[in-house]
C-alpha positions as CSV (number, residue, x, y, z in Angstrom):
1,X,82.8,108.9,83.0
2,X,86.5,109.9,83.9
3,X,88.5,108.0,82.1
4,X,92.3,107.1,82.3
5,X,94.1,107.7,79.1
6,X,97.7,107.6,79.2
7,X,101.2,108.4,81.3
8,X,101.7,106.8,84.8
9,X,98.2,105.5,86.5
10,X,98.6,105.2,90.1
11,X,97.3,102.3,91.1
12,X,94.8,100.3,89.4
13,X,91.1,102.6,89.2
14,X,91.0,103.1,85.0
15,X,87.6,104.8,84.8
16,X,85.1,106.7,87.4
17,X,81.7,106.9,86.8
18,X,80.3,110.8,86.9
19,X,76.5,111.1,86.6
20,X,75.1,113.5,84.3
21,X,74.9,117.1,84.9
22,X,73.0,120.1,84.2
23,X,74.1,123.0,82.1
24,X,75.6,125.0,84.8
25,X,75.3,122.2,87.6
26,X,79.2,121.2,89.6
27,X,80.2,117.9,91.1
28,X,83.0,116.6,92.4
29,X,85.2,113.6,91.0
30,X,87.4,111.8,92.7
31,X,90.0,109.0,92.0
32,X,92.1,106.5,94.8
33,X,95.4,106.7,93.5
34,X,98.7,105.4,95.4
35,X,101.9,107.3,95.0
36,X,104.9,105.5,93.4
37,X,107.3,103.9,95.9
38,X,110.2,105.4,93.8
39,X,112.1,109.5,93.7
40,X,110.8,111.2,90.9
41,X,108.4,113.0,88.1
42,X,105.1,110.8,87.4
43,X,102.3,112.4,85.1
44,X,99.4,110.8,83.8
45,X,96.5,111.9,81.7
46,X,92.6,111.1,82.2
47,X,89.8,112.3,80.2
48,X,86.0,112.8,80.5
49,X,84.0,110.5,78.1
50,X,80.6,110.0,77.3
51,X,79.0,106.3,78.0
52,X,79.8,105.2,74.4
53,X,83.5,106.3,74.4
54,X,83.5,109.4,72.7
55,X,85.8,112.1,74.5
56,X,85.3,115.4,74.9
57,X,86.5,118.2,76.8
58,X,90.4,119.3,77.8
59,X,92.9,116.8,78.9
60,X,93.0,116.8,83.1
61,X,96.8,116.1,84.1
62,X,97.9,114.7,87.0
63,X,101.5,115.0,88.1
64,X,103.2,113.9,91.0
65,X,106.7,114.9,91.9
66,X,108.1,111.9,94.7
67,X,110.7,112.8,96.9
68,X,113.3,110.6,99.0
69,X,112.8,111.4,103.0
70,X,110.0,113.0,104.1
71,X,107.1,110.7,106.4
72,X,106.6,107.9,103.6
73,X,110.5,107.5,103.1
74,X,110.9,106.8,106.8
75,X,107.9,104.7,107.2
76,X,109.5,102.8,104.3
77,X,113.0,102.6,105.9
78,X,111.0,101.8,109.6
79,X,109.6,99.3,107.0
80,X,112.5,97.4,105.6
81,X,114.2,97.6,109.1
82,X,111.9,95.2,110.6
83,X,111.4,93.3,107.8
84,X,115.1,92.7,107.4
85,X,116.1,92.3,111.0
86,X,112.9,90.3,111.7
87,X,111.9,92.3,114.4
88,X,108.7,93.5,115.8
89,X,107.9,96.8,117.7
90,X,108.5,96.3,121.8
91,X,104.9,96.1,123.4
92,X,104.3,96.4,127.2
């Protein structure tokens, strides 16, 4: 398994199952993470482990830098406006 281990987490997935492999054999892994609402630096650390908990192998980082603006920040602000204003989208 890939398992979480420390830093920031992204959301709330802790540990993905990965089958066995063979020597030489690739898969991919992948984890649902969501972004922090917040500007800023996140990191956080996951590692693989075998299915009694021992881990092995290098540390996989995953770091996210969050910036104000850009499509989420003025979904955000589209966000807040209606929710603050109580107003809906016009419809025709």
């Amino acid at each position: 398994c890939l398992k979480y281990v420390g830093g920031d987490q992204f959301g709330h997935v802790n540990m993905v199952m990965v089958r066995s492999l063979e020597p030489q054999e690739i898969a991919d892994v992948s984890v649902q993470m969501c972004s922090p609402s917040r500007a800023g630096m996140y990191q956080g650390q996951w590692r693989m482990c075998t299915a009694t908990g021992l881990y092995y192998g290098d540390v996989i980082w995953v770091i996210l830098s969050v910036e104000v603006g850009g499509l989420l920040g003025v979904t955000q602000q589209l966000s807040s406006f209606e929710t603050e204003f109580n107003t809906q989208p016009h419809r025709k």
